[in-house]
N, C-alpha and C positions, 0 to 999 in steps of 0.2 A: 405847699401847705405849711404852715406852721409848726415847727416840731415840739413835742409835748414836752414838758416839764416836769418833773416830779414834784409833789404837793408837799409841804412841811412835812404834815401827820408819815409821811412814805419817809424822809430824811430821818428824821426822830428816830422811826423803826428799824431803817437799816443802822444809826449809829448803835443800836441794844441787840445787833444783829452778829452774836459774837459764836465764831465758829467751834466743834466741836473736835477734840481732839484724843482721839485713846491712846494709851500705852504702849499695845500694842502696834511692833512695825507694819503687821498686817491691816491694820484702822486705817479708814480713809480721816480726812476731813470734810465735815459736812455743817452746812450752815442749819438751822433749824427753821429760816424763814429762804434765805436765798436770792429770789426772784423777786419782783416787786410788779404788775401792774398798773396803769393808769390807761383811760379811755376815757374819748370824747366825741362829737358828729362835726363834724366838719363839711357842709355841702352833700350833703344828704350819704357822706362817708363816715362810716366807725373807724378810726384813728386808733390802735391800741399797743401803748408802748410798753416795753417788756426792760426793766432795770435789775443791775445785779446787784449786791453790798460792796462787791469789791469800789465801784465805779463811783457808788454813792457816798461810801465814809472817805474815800479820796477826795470829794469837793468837785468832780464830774456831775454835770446836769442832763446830759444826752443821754435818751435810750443805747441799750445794746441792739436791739431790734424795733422795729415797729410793723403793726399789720394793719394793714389797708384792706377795708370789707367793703365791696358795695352789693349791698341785699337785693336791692332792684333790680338788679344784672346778673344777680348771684355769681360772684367772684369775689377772687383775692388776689391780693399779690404784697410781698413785704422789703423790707430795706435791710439791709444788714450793714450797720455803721461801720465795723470793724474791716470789714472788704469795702463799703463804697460802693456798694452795686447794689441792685433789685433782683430779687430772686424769686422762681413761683414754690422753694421746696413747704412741705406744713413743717406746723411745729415739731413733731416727733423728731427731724430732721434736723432743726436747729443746735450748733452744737453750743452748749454751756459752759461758763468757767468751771474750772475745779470744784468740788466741792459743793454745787450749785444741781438740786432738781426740782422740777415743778410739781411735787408732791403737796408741799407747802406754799403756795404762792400766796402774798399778802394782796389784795385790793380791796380798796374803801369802798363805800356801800353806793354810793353818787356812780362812782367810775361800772361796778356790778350791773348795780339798777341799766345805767347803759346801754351792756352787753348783752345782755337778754332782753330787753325792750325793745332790740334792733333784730334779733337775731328768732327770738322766737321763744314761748315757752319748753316747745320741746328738744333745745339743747342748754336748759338748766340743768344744772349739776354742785355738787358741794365745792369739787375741785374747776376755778374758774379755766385752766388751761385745757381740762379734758374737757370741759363744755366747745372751748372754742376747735380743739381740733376734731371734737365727734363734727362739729358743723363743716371745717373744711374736708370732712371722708365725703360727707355727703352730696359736697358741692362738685369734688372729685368722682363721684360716681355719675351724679347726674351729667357732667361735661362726657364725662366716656358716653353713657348713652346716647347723647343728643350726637357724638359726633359719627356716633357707628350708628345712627339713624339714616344718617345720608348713606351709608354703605347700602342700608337693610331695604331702602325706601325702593331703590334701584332693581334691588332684586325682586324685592313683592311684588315692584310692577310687572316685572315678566311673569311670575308667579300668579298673579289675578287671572291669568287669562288661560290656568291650566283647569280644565271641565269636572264636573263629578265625574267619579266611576259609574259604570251603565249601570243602569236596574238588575242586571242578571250577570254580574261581576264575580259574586260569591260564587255561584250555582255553578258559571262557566270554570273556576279556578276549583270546586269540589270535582266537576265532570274530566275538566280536561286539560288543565294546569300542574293538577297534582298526579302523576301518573303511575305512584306507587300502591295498589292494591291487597288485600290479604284475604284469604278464607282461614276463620278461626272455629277449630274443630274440639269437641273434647274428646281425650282419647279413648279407645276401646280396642276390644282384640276382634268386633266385628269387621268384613271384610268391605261393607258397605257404611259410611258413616254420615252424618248427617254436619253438613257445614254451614257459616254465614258466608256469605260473600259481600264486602265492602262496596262495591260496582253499584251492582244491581241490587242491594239489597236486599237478598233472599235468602233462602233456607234449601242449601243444592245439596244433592246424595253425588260423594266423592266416595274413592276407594283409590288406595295402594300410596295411600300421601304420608306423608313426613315431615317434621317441623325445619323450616326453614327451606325447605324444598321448592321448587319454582313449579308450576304447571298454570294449565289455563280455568276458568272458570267453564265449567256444562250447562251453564243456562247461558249467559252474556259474553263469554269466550275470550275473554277479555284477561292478560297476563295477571297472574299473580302469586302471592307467596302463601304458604302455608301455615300457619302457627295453632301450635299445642296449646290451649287455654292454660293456664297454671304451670306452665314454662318460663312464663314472666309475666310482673304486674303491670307492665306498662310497654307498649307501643307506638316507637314514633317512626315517622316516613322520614324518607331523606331530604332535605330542604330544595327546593326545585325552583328553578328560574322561571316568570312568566314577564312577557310585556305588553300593553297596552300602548298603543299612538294612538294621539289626539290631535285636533287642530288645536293651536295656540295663539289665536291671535291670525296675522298672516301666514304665522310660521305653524310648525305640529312640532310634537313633542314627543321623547319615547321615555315611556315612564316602566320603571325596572322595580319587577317586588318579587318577594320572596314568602313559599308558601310550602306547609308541611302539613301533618294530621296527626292528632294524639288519641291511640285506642288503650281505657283503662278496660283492664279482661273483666272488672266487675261486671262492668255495664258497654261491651263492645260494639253494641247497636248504635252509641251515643257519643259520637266521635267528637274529638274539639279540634275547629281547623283554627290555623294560625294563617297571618297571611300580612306582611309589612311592604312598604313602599320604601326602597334603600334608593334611588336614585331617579333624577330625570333631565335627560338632554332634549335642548329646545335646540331647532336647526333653523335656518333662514332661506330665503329662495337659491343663497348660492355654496348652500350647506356648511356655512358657518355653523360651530358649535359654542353653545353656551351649558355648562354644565353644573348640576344640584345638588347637593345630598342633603338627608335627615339628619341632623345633629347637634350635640346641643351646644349653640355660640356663645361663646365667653365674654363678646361685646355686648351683648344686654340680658346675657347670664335666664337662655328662655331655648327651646327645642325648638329650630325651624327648620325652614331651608333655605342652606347657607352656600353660597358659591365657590363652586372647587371640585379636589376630588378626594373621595373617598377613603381616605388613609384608618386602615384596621389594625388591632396589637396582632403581631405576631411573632412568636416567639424563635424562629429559624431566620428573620431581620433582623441584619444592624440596626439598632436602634430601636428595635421591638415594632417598629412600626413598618406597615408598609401601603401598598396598594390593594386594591380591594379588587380582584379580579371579577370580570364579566364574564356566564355563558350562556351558551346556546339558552332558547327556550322555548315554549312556547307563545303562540303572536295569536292575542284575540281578535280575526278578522273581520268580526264584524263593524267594525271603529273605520277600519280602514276605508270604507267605500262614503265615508261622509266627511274624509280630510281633502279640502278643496284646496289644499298647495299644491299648483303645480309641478313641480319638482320632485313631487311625491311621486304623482301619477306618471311621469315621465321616465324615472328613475329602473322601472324593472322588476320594484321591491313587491309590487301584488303577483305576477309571477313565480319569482322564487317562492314565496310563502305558501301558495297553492301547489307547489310539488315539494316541498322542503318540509319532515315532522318537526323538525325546531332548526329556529333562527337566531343567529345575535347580530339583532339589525344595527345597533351603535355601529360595529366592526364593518358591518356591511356599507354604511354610507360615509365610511372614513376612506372604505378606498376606493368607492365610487367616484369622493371628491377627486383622489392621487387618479387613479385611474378612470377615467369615462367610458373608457370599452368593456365596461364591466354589465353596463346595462344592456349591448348590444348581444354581450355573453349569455345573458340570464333568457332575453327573449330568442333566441336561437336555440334554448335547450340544451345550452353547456352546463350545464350545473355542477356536475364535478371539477372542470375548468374553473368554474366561480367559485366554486367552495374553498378551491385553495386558495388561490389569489386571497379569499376575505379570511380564513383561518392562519394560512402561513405568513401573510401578507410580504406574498411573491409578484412576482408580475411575467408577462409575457412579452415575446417579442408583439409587436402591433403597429402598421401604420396607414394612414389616411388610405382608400382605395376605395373603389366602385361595388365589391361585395366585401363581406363578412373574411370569405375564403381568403380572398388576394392580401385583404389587412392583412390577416396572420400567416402570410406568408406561403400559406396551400390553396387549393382550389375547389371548388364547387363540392366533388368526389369524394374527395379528402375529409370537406368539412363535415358530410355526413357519417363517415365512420367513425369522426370524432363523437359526433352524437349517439348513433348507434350506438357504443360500444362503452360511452360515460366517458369517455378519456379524458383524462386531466394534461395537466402541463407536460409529462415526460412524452404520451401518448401523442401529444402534438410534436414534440423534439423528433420525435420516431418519422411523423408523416412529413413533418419539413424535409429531414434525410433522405427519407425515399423519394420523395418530389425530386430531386438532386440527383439520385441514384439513379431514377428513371429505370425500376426496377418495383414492381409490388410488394410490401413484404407483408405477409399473412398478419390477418388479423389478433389470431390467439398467438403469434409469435412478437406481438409490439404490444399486448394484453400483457403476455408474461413478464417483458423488461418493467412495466409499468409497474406492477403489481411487485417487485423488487427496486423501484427508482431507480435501473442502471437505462441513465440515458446514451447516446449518442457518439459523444464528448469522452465517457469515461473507455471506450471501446476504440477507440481512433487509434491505437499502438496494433489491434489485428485486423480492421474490418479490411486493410486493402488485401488481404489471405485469406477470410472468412464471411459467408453470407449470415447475416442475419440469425436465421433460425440455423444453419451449424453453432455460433455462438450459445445459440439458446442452450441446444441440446448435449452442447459442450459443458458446459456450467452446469447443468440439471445433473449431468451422470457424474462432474466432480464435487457438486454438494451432496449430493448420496452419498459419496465415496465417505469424504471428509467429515459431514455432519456438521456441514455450515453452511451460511445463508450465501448465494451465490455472488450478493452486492461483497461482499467481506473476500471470496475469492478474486476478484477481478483485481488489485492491490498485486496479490501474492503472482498470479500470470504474468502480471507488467514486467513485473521484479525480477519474473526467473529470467523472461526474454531478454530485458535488458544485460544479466549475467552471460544468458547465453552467446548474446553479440560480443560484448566485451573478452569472452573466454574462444570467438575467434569462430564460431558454431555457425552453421547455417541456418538462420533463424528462418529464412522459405522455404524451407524442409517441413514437409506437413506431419514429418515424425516429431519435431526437434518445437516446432508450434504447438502442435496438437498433442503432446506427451500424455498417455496414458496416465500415470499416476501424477498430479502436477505437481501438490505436497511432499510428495516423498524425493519428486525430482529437484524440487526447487530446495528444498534442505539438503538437500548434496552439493546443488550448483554452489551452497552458500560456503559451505567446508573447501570446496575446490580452490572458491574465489582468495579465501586465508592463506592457502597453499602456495597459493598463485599472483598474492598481492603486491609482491615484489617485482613480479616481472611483470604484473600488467601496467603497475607504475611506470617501471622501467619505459615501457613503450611510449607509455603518455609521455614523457618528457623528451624520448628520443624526436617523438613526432612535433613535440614542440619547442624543440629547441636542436635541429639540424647541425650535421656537424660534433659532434657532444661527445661521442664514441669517437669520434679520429683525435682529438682533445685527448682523450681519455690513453688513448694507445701510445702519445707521443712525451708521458710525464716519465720514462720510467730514468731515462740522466737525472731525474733531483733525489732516485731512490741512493740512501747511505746508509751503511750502520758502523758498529763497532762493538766492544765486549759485554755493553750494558744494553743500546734501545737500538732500533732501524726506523729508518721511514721508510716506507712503502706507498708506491702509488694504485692505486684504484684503476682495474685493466677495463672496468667500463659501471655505466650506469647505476647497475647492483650494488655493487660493493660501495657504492656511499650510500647507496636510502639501505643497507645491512647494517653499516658501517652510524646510522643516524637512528635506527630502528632502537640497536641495542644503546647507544650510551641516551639514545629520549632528547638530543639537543635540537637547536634551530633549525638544522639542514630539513629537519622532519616537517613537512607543508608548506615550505616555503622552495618559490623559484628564482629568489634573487643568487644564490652560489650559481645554479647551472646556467641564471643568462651573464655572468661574468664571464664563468671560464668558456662562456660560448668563444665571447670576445676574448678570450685569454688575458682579461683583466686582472683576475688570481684563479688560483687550480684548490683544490680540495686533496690532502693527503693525508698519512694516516701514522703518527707517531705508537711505535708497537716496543714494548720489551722484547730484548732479545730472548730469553728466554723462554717465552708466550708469543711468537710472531700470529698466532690465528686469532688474539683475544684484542677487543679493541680499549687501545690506551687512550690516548688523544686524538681530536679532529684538529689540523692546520690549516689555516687559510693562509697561502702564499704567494706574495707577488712573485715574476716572469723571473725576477733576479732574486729571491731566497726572501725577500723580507716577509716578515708574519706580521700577520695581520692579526689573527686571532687561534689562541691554542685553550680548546675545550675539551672535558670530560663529562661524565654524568651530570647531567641536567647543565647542561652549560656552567658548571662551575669548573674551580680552579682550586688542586687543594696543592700542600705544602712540598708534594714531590715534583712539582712541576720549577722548582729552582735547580735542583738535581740534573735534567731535560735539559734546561736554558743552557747549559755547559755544552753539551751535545750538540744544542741545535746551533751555538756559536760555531762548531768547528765543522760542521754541518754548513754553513754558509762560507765558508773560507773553501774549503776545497769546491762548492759551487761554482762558484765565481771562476775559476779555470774551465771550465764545461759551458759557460754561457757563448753564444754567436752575437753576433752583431742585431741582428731579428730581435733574440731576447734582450738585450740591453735598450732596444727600444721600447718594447713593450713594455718594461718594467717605468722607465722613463713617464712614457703616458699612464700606466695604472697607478705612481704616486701621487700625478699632479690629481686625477680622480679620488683617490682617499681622503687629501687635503680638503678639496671642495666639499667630499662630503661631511666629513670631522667638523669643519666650520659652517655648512649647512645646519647641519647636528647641531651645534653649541646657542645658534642664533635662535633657531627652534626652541631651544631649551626643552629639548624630548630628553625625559627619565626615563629607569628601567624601574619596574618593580618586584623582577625576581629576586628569588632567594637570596640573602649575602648583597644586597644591592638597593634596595628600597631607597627610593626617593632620589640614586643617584644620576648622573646626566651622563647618558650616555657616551657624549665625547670623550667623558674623562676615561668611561672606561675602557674606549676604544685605544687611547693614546696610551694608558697605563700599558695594555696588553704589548704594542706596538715592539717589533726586535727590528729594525732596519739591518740590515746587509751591510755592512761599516765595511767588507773587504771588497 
């Protein structure tokens, strides 16, 4: 297209177009005119170019901008000279030279006449720029709509196919939806008083009642609560879940609302129900979910039902928001016998609901979908088995077989005292065990673990000691004792035993298992254990690291002293985790010292004040021939007495070296060329220390730093 021009009369104006300037450093400059318009049709296009003064009194003839309108198609789109490119931002967006607002905009009455002849009378305006961007807000709302139409179109068609609510919708959610009732009394000191009852709508003689007190109704029997009239002006019931399924189409649908009752004690005969639709899941034959909610969408800015899920303010989420949880509820069944999806009727779901007071069937066909033996569960009479599976959303063991029994793993026998008895998940853990055990165990004794969730699994440290019901009876007379729930002992049991064995005890002793007090025992064993942690260590490592005490016996040639320190060797195991205990250093958790001096790669010895031989000064690590490896005190550090030592431990290696055999100058041989390797292991790693006094440094240095070689 042709690029517009500016017209003389527009020249003229910008050359008397002289800026403003205050005194003040705080004063902007501001032109009084600025902007300059011109507009033309160009192929059934409004063309409208946007000039500044600066551009104009310079002898520039090119817009700053131009906007391109096509009305027919309603859109826009514009140029920006200065970049070179097309852009869709509006005006408000456009940035301006200095000094420059479209407050003032100058256009002649030809280019005006235009802009409104094209555009419409109802974006005339005095100021020609707000005319033209009120037009492009509007153009910009209408594109949002038409394009969140395709969103919206999609949804309403699944939405066309959801049914009225039945003729007796209300009635049923007054009778049996809403199951909070009240008899409202006025008070008297008669002992006979004359109440309403919300139910049944009557006028019943009560006695011995109290405000907020629960009892049943004397005519319709039917639970409810009590209220003092003039107690409070206003009563409301607790919001209660009900659902409705419908067919939808090929698929049904389960539609979730929520409902209460308002009694003003004015007029408490003349209750106001409330009752909303908050969600609705459509499912398909292979139980795909498509999901709904009520709320108001901000793509065509109207209350529908919008696809997704349910996010509520809540004030205990991050972010204030969260999910809108589902419960149980009531299921109006009469719906149910004229949804012609098969998948419905196959499903189980008219079962459960016929023995179940409320249902949350969403939850229920989520894990029908996960699971399929959930149906097989419901028609067999397991219902407490179902209830968790679809409340915990647990699962069982299950697989492919010729009965119900064998799938889960029990048999015919079995499966009925699963029923009989309600057994849920643990009560089946119980019967699988016994199937195994080939042993019976009493009913009310695999009731009771249920009834506590101590399955199976958590009792496997005694059951090869104890049958069944002695555990029971075992736990019953130690939660009496203790005054705790018997699941919370079974922990503290494990715990003692395991002390017990380690402390060397005969744990098949039916004294030493079966301990009368087990709390008071086990809080001993645990004091014992502190007493005794050094030497139950000591074992542990005896046993795994063989050989370690004859090591230990054969250091005492590298023991020296003189008028200031000694060394001392370690007569066994102890005396280094005592020796690691008190200064807190590495030797503490760690088994790389003992599989050294296994191999007699370096020894652990112990540099002591002469004057203090029982208190521990320094830990050294020493190869076969006197070299140190490493010489430590409190918390693996190194403080400034330890150059003092270095004197010592030099003359300490010189009369070594006369003591050594041929055996040791080999094995010193081999544990240097081991240091080496590891030191340049070390370095190539680039492994740092981040202890105390060491942050960030590399290890090898500090290994080498420490380093005293045997030079005699």
């Amino acid at each position: 297209m042709k690029v517009l021009e500016p017209s003389e009369e527009m020249v003229l104006a910008a050359e008397s177009d002289i800026p403003a300037i205050g005194n003040m450093a705080y004063e902007r400059m501001e032109y009084p005119i600025g902007l300059f318009i011109q507009a033309e049709m160009d192929e059934n296009i409004l063309k409208i170019g946007f000039f500044v003064t600066d551009i104009l009194t310079a002898g520039g003839r090119r817009p700053l901008y131009t906007l391109f309108i096509d009305k027919e198609n309603d859109c826009f789109i514009g140029y920006d000279y200065r970049l070179k490119k097309w852009t869709n931002k509006m005006l408000d967006k456009i940035e301006l030279p200095k000094g420059v607002k479209g407050d003032h905009t100058w256009c002649d009455l030809n280019s005006r006449s235009q802009i409104w002849e094209t555009l419409g009378e109802e974006y005339k305006k005095d100021n020609v720029c707000y005319g033209l961007f009120h037009f492009e807000e509007q153009v910009r709302e209408r594109q949002k709509i038409q394009k969140h139409l395709k969103r919206t179109t999609a949804w309403d068609q699944v939405m066309k196919y959801v049914r009225e609510t039945p003729k007796d919708w209300e009635k049923w959610l007054k009778r049996v939806g809403i199951t909070q009732n009240y008899i409202f009394y006025e008070y008297s000191r008669k002992k006979n008083i004359t109440g309403y009852c919300t139910w049944c709508e009557k006028n019943v003689v009560v006695n011995g009642v109290k405000h907020n007190r629960t009892g049943k109704c004397p005519n319709c029997r039917h639970k409810i609560q009590y209220k003092a009239v003039g107690r409070q002006r206003m009563v409301k019931s607790k919001e209660e879940t009900a659902y409705l399924l419908q067919t939808c189409g090929d698929n049904f649908v389960i539609r979730e609302f929520r409902a209460d009752v308002k009694y003003d004690m004015v007029a408490y005969t003349k209750p106001v129900y409330n009752w909303r639709e908050l969600r609705r899941y459509v499912f398909d034959k292979d139980l795909n979910e498509k999901k709904f909610y009520w709320g108001y969408y901000h793509g065509t800015e109207e209350n529908r039902w919008i696809h997704g899920s349910l996010n509520t303010y809540n004030p205990y989420c991050w972010g204030n928001w969260g999910y809108e949880p589902r419960y149980p509820g009531h299921i109006y069944k009469k719906s149910l016998h004229g949804i012609k999806n098969n998948q419905l009727k196959r499903s189980g779901f008219h079962e459960l609901v016929r023995k179940s007071e409320t249902v949350e069937p969403v939850a229920y066909f989520h894990r029908l979908k996960q699971y399929p033996y959930l149906e097989q569960l419901i028609k067999a009479g397991l219902n407490e088995l179902a209830k968790e599976i679809i409340e915990n959303n647990t699962s069982v063991f299950y697989k492919e077989a010729d009965s119900l029994g064998h799938a889960l793993g029990i048999d015919k026998f079995r499966l009925n005292r699963l029923r009989n008895n309600h057994g849920g998940k643990v009560f089946l853990q119980w019967l699988t065990y016994e199937k195994g055990f080939e042993k019976v165990i009493k009913d009310n004794v695999i009731a009771w673990f249920s009834k506590w969730q101590i399955c199976p699994e958590d009792l496997l440290f005694v059951l090869d000691r104890m049958s069944p019901e002695q555990i029971k009876n075992y736990l019953e007379k130690q939660a009496k004792e203790s005054e705790k729930k018997p699941k919370e002992l079974i922990g503290t049991w494990q715990d003692y035993l395991d002390m017990a064995l380690k402390l060397g005890m005969d744990v098949k002793d039916p004294i030493i298992y079966r301990v009368r007090k087990l709390e008071k025992r086990h809080n001993e064993l645990v004091q014992l254990m502190i007493e005794k942690k050094m030497d139950i260590k000591a074992e542990e490592i005896a046993e795994k690291f063989p050989g370690i005490e004859n090591v230990c016996e054969n250091l005492r040639k590298y023991e020296y002293s003189d008028h200031t320190f000694q060394i001392v060797a370690p007569r066994k195991i102890k005396d280094i985790l005592e020796e690691g205990e008190e200064l807190q250093h590495c030797i503490i958790g760690k088994d790389t010292y003992f599989a050294r001096m296994v191999k007699q790669e370096s020894y652990l010895l112990f540099l002591r004040k002469k004057n203090a031989p029982q208190k521990p000064y320094y830990t050294l690590e020493v190869e076969p021939d006197g070299t140190v490896r490493q010489k430590r005190t409190y918390f693996n550090r190194q403080n400034p007495d330890i150059k003092q030592a270095e004197k010592f431990l030099l003359r300490w290696q010189k009369q070594l070296s006369r003591k050594l055999n041929k055996e040791d100058k080999m094995l010193s041989i081999k544990s240097r060329d081991l240091r080496k390797r590891e030191i340049e292991d070390l370095r190539e790693k680039k492994v740092k220390v981040n202890g105390f006094g060491f942050t960030g440094k590399l290890l090898a240095d500090i290994l080498e730093e420490d380093l005293m070689e045997n030079a005699a």
